[in-house]
mmCIF file of the N, C-alpha and C atoms, coordinates in Angstrom:
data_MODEL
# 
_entry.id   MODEL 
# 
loop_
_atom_site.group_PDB 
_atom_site.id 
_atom_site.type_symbol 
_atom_site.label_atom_id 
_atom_site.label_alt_id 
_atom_site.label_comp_id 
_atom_site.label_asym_id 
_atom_site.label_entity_id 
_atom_site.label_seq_id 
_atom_site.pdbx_PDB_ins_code 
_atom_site.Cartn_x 
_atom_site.Cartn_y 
_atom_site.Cartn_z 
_atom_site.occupancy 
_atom_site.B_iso_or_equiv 
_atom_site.pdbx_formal_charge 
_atom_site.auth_seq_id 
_atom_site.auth_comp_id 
_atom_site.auth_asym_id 
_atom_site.auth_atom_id 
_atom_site.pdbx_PDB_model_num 
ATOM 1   N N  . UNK A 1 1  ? 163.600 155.409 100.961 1.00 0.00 ? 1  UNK A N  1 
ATOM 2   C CA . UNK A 1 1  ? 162.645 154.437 101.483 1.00 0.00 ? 1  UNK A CA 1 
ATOM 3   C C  . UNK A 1 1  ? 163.302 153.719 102.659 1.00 0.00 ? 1  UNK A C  1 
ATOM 4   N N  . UNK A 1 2  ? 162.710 153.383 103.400 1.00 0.00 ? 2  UNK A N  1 
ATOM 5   C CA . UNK A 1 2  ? 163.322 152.986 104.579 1.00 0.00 ? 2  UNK A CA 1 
ATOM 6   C C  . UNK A 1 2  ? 162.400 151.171 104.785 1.00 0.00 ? 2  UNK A C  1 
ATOM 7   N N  . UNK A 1 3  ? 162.511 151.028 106.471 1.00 0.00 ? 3  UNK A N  1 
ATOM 8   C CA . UNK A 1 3  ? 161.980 149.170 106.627 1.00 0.00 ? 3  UNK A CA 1 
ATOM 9   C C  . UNK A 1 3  ? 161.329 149.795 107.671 1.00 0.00 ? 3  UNK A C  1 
ATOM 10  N N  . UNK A 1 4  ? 159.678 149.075 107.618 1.00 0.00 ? 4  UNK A N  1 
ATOM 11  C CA . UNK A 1 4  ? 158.999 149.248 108.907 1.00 0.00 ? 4  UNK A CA 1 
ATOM 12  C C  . UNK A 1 4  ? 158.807 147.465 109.398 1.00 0.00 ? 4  UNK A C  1 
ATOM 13  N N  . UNK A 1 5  ? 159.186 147.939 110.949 1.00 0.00 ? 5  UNK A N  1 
ATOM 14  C CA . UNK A 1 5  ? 158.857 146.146 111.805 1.00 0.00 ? 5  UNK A CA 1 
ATOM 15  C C  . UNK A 1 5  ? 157.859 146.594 112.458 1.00 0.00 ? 5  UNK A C  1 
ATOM 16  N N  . UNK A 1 6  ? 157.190 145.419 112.516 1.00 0.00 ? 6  UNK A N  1 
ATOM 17  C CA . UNK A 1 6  ? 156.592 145.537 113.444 1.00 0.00 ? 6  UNK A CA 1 
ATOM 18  C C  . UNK A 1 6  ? 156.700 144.199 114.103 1.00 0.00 ? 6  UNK A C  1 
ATOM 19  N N  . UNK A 1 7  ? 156.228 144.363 115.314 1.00 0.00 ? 7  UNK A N  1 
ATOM 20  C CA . UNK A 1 7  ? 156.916 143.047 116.432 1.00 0.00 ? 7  UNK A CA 1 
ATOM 21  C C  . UNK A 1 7  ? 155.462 142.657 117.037 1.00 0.00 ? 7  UNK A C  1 
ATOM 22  N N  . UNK A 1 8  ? 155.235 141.355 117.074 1.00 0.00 ? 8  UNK A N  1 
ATOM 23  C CA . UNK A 1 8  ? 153.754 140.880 118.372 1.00 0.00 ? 8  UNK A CA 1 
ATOM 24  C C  . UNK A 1 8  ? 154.129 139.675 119.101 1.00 0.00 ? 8  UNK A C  1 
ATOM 25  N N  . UNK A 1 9  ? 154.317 139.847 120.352 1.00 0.00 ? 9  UNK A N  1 
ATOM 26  C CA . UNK A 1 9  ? 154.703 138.824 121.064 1.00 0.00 ? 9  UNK A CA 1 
ATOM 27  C C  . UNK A 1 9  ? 153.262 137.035 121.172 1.00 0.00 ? 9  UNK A C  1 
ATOM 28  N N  . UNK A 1 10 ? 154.376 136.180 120.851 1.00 0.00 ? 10 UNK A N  1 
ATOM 29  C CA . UNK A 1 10 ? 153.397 135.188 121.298 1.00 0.00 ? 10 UNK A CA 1 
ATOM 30  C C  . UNK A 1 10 ? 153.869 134.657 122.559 1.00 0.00 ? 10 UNK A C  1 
ATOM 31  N N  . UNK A 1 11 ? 152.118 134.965 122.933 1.00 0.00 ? 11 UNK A N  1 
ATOM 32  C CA . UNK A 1 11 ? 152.115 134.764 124.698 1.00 0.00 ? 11 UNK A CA 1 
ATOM 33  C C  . UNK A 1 11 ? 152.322 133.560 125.241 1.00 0.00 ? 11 UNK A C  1 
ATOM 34  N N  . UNK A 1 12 ? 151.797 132.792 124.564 1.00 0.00 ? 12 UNK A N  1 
ATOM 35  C CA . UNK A 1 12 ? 151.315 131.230 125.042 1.00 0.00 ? 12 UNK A CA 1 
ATOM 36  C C  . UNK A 1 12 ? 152.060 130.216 124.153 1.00 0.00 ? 12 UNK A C  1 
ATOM 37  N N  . UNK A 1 13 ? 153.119 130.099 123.358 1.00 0.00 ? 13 UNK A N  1 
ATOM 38  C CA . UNK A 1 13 ? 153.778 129.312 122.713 1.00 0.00 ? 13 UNK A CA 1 
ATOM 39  C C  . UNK A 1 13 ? 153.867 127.710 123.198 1.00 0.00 ? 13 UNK A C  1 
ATOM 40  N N  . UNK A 1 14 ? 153.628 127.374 124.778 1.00 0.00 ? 14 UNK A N  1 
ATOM 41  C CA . UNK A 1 14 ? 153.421 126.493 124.515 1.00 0.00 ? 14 UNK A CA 1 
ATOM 42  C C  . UNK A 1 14 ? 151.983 125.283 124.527 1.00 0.00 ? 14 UNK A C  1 
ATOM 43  N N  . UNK A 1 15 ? 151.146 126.136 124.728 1.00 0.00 ? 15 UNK A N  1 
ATOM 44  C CA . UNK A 1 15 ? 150.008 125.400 124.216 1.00 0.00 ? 15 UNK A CA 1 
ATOM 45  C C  . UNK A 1 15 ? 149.191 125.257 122.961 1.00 0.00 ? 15 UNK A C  1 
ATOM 46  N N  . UNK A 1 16 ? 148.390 124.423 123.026 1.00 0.00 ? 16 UNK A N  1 
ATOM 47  C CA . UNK A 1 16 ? 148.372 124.205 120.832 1.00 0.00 ? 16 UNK A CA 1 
ATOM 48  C C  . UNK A 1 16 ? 147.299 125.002 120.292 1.00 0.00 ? 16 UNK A C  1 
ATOM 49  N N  . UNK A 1 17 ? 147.721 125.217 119.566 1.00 0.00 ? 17 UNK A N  1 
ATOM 50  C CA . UNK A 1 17 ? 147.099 126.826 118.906 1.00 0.00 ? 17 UNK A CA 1 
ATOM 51  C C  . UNK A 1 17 ? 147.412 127.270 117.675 1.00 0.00 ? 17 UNK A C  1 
ATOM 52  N N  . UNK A 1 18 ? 147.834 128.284 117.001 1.00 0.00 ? 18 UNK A N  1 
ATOM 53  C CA . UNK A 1 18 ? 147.951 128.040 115.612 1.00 0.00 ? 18 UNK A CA 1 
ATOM 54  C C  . UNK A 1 18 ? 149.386 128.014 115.336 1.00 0.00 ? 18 UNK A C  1 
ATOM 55  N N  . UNK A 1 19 ? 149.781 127.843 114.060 1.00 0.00 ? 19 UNK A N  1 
ATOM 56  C CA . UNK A 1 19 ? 151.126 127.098 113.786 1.00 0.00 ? 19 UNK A CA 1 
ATOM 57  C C  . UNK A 1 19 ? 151.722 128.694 113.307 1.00 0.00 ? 19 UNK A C  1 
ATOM 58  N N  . UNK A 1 20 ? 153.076 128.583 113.109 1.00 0.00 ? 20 UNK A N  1 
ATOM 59  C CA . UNK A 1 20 ? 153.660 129.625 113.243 1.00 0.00 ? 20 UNK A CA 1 
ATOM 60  C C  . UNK A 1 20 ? 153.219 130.172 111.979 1.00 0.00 ? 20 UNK A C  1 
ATOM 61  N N  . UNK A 1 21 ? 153.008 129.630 111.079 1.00 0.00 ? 21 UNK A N  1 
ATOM 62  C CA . UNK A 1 21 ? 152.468 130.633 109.753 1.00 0.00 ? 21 UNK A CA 1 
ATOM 63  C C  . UNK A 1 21 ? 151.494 130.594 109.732 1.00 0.00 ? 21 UNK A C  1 
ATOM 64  N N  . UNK A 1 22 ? 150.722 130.186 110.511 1.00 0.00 ? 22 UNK A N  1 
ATOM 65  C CA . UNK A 1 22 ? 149.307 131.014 110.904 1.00 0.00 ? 22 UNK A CA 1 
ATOM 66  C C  . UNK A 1 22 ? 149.353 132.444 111.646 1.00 0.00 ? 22 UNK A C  1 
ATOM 67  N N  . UNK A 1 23 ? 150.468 132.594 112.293 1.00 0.00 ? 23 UNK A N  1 
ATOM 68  C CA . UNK A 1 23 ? 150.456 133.676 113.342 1.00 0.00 ? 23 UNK A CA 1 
ATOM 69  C C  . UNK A 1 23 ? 151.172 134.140 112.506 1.00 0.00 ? 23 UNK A C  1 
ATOM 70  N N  . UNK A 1 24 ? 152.474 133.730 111.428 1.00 0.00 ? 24 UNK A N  1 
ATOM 71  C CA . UNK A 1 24 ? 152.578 135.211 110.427 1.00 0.00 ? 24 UNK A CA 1 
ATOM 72  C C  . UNK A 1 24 ? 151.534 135.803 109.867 1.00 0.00 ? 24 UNK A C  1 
ATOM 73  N N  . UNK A 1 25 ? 150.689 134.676 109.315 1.00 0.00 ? 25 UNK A N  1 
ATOM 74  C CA . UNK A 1 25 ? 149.666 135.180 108.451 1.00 0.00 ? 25 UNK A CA 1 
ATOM 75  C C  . UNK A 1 25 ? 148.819 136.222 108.713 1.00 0.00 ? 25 UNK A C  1 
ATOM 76  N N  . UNK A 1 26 ? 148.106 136.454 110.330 1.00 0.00 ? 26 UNK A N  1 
ATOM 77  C CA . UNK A 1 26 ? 147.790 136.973 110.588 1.00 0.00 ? 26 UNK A CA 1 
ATOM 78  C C  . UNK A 1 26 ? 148.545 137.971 111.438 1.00 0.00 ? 26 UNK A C  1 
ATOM 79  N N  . UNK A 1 27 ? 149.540 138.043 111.313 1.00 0.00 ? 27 UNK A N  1 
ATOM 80  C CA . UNK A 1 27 ? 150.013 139.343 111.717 1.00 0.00 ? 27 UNK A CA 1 
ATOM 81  C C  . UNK A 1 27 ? 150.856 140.435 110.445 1.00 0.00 ? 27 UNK A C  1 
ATOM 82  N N  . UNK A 1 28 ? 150.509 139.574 109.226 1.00 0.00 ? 28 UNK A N  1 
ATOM 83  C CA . UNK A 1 28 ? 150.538 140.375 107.615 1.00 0.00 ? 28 UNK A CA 1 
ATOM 84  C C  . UNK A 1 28 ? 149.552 141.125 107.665 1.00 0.00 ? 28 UNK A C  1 
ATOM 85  N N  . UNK A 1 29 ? 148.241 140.498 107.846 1.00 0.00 ? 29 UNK A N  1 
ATOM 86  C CA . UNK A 1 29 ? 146.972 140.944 107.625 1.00 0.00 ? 29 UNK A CA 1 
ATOM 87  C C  . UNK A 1 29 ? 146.524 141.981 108.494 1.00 0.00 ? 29 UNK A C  1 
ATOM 88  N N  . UNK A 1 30 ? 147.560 142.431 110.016 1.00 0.00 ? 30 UNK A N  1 
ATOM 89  C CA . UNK A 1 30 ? 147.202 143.382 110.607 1.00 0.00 ? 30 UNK A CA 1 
ATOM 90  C C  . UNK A 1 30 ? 148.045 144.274 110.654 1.00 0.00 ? 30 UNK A C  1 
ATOM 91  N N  . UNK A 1 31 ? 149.305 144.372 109.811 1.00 0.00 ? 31 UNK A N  1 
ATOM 92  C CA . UNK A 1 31 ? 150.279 145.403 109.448 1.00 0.00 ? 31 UNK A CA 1 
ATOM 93  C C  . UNK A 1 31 ? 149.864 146.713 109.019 1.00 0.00 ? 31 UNK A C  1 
ATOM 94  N N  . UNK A 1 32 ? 148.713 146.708 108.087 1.00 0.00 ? 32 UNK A N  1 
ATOM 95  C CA . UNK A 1 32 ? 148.731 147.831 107.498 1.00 0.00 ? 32 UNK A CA 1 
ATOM 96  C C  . UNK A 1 32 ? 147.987 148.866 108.661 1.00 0.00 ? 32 UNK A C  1 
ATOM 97  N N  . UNK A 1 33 ? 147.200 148.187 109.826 1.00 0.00 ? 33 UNK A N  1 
ATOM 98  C CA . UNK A 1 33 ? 146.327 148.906 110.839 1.00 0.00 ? 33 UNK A CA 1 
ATOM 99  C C  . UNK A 1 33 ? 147.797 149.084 111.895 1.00 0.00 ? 33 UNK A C  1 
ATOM 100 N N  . UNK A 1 34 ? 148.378 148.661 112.061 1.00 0.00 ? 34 UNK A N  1 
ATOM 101 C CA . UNK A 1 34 ? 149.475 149.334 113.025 1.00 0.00 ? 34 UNK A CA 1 
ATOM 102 C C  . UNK A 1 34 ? 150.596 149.804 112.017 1.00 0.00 ? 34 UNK A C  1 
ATOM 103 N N  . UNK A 1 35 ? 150.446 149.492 111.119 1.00 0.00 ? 35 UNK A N  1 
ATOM 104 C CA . UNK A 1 35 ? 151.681 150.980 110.106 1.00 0.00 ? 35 UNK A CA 1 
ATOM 105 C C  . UNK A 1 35 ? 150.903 152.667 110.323 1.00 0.00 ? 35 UNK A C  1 
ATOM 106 N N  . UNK A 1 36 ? 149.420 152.516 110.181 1.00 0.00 ? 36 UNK A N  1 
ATOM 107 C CA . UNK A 1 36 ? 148.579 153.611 110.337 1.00 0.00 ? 36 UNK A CA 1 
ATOM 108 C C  . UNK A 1 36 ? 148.729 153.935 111.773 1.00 0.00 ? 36 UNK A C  1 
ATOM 109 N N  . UNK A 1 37 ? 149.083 153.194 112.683 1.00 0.00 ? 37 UNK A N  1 
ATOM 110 C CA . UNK A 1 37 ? 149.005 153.937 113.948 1.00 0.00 ? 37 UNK A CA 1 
ATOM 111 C C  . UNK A 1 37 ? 150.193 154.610 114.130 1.00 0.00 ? 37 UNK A C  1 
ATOM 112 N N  . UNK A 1 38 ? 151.578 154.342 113.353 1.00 0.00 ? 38 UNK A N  1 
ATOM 113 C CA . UNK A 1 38 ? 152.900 154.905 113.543 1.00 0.00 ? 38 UNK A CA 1 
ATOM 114 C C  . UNK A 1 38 ? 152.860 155.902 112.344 1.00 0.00 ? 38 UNK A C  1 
ATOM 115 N N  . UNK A 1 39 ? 151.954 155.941 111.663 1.00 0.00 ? 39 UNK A N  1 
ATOM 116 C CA . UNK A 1 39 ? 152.247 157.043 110.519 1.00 0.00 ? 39 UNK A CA 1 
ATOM 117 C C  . UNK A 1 39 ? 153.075 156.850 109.436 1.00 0.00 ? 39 UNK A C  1 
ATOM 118 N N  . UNK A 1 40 ? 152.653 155.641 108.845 1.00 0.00 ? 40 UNK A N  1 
ATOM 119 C CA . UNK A 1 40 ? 153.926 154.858 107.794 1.00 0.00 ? 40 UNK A CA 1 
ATOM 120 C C  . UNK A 1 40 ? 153.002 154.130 107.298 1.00 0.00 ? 40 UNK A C  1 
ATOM 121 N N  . UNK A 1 41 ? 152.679 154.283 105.219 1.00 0.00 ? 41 UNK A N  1 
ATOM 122 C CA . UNK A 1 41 ? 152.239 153.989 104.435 1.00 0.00 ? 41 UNK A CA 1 
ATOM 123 C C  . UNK A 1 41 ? 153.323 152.511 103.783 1.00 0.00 ? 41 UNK A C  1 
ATOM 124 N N  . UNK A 1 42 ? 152.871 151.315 104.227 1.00 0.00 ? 42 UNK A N  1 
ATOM 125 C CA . UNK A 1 42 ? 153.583 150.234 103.332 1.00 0.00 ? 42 UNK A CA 1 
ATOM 126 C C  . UNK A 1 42 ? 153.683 150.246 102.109 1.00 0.00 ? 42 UNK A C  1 
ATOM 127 N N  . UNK A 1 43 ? 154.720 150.283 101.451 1.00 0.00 ? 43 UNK A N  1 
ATOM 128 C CA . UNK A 1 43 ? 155.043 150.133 99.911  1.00 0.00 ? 43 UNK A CA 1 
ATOM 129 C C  . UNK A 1 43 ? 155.137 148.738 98.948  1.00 0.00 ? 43 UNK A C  1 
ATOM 130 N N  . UNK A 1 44 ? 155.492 148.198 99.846  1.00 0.00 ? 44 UNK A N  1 
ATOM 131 C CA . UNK A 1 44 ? 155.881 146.861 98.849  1.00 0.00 ? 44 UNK A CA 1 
ATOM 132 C C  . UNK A 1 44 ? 155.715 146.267 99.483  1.00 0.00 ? 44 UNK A C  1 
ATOM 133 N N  . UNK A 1 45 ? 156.083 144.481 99.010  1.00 0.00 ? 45 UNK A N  1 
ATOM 134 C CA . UNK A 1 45 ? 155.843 143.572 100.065 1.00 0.00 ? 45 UNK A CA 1 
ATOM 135 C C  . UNK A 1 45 ? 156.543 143.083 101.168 1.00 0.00 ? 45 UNK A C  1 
ATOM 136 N N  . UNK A 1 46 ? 155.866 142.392 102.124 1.00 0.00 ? 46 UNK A N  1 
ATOM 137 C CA . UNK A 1 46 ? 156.475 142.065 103.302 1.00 0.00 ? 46 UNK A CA 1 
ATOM 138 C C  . UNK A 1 46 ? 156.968 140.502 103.688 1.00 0.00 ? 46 UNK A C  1 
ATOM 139 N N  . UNK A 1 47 ? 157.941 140.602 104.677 1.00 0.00 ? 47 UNK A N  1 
ATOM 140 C CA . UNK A 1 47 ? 158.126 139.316 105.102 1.00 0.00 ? 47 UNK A CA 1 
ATOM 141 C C  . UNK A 1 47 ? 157.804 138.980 106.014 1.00 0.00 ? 47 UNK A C  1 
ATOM 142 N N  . UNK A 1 48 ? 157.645 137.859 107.029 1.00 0.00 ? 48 UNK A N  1 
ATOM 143 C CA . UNK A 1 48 ? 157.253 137.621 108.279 1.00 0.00 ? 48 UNK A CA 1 
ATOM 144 C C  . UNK A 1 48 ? 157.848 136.521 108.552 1.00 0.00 ? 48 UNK A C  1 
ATOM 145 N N  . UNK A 1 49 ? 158.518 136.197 110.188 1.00 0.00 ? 49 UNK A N  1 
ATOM 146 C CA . UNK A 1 49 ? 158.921 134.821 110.839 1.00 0.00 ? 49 UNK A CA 1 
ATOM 147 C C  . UNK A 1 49 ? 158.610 135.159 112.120 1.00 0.00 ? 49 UNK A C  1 
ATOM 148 N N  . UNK A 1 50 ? 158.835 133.849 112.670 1.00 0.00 ? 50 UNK A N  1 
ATOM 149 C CA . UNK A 1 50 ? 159.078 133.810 114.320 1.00 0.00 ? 50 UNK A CA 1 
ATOM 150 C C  . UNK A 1 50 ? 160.679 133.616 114.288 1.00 0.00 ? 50 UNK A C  1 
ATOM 151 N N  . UNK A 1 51 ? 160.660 134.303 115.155 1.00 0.00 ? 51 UNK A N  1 
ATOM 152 C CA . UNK A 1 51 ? 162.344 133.977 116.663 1.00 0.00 ? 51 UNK A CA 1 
ATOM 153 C C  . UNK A 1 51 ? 161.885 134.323 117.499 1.00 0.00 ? 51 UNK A C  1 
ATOM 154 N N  . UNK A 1 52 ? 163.397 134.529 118.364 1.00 0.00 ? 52 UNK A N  1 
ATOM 155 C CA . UNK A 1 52 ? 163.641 134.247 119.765 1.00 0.00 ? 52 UNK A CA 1 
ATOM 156 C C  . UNK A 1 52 ? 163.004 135.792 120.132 1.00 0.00 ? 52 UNK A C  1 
ATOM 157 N N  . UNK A 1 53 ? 162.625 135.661 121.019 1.00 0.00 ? 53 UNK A N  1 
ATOM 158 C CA . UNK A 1 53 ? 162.200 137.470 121.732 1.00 0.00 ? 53 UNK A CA 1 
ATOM 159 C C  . UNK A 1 53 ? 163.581 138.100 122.144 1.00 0.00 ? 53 UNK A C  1 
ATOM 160 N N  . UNK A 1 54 ? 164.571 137.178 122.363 1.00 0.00 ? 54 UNK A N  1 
ATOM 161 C CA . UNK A 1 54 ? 166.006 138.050 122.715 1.00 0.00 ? 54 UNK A CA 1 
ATOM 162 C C  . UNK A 1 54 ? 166.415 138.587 121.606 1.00 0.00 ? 54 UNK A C  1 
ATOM 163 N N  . UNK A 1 55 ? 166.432 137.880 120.358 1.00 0.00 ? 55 UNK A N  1 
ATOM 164 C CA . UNK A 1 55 ? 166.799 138.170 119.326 1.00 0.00 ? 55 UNK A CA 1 
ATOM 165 C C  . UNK A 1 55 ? 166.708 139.432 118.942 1.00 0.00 ? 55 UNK A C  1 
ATOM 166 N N  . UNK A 1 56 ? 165.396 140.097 119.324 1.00 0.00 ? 56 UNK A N  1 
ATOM 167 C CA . UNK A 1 56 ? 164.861 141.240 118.775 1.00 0.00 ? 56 UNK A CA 1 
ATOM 168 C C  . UNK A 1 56 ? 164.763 142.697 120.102 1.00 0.00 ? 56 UNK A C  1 
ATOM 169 N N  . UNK A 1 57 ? 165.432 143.677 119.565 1.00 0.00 ? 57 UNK A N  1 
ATOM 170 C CA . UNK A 1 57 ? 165.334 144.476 120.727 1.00 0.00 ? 57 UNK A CA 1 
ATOM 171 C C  . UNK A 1 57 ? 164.160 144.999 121.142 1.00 0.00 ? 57 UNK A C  1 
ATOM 172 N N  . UNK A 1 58 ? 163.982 145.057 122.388 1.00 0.00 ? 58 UNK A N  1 
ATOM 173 C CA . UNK A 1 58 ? 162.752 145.711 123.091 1.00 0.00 ? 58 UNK A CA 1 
ATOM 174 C C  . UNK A 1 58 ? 161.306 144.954 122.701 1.00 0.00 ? 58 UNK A C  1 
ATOM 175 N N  . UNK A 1 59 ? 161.271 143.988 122.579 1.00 0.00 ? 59 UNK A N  1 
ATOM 176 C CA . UNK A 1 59 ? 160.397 142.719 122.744 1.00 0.00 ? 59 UNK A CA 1 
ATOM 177 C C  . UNK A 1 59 ? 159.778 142.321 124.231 1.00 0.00 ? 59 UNK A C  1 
ATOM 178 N N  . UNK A 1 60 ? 160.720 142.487 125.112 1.00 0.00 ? 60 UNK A N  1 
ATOM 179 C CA . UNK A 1 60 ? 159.787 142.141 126.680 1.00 0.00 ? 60 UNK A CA 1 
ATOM 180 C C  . UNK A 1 60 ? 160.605 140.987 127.079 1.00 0.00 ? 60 UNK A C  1 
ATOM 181 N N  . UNK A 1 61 ? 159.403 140.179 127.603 1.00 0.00 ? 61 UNK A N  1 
ATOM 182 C CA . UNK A 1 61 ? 160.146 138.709 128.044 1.00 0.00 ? 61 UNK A CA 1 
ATOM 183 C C  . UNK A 1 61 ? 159.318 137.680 127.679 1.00 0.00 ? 61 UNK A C  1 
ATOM 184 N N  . UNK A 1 62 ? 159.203 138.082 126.486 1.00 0.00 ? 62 UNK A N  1 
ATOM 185 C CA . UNK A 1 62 ? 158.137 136.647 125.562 1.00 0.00 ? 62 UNK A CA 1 
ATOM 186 C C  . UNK A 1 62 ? 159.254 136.105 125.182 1.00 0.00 ? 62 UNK A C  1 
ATOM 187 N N  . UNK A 1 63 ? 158.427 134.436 124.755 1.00 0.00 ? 63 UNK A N  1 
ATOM 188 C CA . UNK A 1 63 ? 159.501 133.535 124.787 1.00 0.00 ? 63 UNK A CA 1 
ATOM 189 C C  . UNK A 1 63 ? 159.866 133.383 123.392 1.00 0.00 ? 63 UNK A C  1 
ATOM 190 N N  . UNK A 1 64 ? 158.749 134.017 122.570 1.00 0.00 ? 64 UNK A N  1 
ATOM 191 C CA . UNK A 1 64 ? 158.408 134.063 121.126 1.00 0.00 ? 64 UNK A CA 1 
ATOM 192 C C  . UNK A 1 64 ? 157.997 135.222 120.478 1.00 0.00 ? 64 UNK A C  1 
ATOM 193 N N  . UNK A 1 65 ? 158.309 135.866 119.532 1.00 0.00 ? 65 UNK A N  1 
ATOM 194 C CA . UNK A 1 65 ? 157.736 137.167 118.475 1.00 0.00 ? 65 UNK A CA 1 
ATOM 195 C C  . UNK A 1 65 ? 157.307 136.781 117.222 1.00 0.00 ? 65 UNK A C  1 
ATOM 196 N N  . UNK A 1 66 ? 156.563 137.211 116.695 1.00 0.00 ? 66 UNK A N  1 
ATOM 197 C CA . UNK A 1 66 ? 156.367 137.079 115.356 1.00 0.00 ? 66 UNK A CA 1 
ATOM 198 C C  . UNK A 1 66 ? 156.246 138.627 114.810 1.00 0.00 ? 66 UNK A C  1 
ATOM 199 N N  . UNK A 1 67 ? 157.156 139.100 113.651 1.00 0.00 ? 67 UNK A N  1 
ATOM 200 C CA . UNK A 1 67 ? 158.436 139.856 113.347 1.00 0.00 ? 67 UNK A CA 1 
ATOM 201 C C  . UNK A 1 67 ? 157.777 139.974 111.801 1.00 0.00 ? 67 UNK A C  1 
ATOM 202 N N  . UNK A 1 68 ? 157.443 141.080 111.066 1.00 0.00 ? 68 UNK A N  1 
ATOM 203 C CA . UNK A 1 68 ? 157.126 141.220 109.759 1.00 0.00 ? 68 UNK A CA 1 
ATOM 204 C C  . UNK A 1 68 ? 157.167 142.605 109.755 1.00 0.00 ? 68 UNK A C  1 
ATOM 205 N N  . UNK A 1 69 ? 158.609 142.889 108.519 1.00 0.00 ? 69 UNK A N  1 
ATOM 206 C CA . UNK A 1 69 ? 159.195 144.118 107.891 1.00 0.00 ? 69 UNK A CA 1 
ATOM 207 C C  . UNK A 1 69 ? 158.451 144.009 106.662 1.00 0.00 ? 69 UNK A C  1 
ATOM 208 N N  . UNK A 1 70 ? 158.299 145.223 106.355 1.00 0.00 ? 70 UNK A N  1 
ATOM 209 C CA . UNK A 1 70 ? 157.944 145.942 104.600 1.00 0.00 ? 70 UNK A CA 1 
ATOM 210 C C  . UNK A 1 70 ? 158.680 146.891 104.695 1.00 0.00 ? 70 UNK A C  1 
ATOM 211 N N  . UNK A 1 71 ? 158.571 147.180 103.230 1.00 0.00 ? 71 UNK A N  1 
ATOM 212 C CA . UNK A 1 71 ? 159.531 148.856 102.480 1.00 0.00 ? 71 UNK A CA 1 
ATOM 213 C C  . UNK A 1 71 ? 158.251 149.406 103.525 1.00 0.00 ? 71 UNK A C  1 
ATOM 214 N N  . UNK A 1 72 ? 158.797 150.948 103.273 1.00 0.00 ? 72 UNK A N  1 
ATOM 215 C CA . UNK A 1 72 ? 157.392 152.225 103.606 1.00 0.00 ? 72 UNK A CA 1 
ATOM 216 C C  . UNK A 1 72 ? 158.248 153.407 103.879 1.00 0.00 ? 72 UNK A C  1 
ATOM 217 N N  . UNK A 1 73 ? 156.849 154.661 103.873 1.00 0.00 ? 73 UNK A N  1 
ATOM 218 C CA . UNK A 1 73 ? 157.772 155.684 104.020 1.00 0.00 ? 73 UNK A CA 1 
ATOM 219 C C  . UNK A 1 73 ? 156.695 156.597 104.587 1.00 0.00 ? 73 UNK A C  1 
ATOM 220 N N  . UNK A 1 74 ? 157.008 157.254 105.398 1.00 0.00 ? 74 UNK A N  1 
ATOM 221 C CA . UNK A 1 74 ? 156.547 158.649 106.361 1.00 0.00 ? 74 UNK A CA 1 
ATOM 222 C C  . UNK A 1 74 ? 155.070 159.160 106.053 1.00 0.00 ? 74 UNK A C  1 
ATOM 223 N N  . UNK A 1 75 ? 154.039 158.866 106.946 1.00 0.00 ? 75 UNK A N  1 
ATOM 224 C CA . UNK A 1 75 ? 153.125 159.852 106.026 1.00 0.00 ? 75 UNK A CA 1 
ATOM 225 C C  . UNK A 1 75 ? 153.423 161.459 106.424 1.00 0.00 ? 75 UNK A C  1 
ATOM 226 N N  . UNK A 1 76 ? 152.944 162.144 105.955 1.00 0.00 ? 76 UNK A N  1 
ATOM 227 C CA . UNK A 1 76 ? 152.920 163.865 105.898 1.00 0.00 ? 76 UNK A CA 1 
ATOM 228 C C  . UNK A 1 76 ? 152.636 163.942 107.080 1.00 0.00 ? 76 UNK A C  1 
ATOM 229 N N  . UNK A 1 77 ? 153.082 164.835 107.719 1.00 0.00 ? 77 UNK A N  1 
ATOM 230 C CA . UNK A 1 77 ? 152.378 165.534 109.441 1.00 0.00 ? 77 UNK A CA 1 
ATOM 231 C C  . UNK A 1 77 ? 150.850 165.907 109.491 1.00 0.00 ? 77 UNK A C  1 
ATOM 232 N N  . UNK A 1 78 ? 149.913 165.914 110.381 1.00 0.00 ? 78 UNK A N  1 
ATOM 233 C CA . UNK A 1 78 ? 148.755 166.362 109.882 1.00 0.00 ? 78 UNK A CA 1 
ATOM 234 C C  . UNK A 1 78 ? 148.661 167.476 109.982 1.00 0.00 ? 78 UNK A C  1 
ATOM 235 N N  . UNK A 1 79 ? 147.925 168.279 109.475 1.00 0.00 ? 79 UNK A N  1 
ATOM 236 C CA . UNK A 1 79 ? 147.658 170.064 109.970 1.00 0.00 ? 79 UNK A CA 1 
ATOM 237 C C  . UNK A 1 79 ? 146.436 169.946 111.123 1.00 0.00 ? 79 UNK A C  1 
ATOM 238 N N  . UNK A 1 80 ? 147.026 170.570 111.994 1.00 0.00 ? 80 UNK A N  1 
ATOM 239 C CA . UNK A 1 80 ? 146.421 170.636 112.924 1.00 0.00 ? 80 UNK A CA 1 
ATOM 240 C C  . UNK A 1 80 ? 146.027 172.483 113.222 1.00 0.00 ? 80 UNK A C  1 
ATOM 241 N N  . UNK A 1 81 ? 144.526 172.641 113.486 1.00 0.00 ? 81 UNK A N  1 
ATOM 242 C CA . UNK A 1 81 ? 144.041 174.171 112.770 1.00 0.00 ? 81 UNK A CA 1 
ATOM 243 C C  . UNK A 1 81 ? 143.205 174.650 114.464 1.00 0.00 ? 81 UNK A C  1 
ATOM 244 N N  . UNK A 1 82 ? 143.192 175.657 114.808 1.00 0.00 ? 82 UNK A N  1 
ATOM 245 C CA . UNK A 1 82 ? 142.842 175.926 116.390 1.00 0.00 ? 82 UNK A CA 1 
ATOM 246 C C  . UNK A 1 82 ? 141.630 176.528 115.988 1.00 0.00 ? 82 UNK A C  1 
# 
């Protein structure tokens, strides 16, 4: 079993808007639609925070990320038939 991240930059950190566990919250709630786009079934549960965008590799040049790992593991290749 391995760790899937997924990373979403916050754009606008400094104007008022939702609080940082609002923006985990909703970036729990959209994990399982971008685990499906990388081909990785979540297993267990997840965590979520904000840091620094340096902190985290290949983030960009946001000033802020919000960062939520789960277990998961590989889905199957698809068959693809001509």
């Amino acid at each position: 079993m391995s760790t899937f991240r997924a990373v979403w930059p916050i754009v606008n950190n400094e104007a008022s808007g939702p609080t940082n566990e609002e923006l985990v919250q909703a970036a729990i709630k959209d994990l399982p639609t971008v685990a499906q786009r990388h081909r990785v079934v979540i297993t267990g549960p997840c965590r979520g925070f904000v840091t620094t965008a340096s902190k985290v590799p290949g983030s960009g040049g946001s000033g802020h990320v919000v960062v939520v790992e789960a277990p998961a593991h590989a889905t199957p290749p698809r068959p693809y038939h001509h």
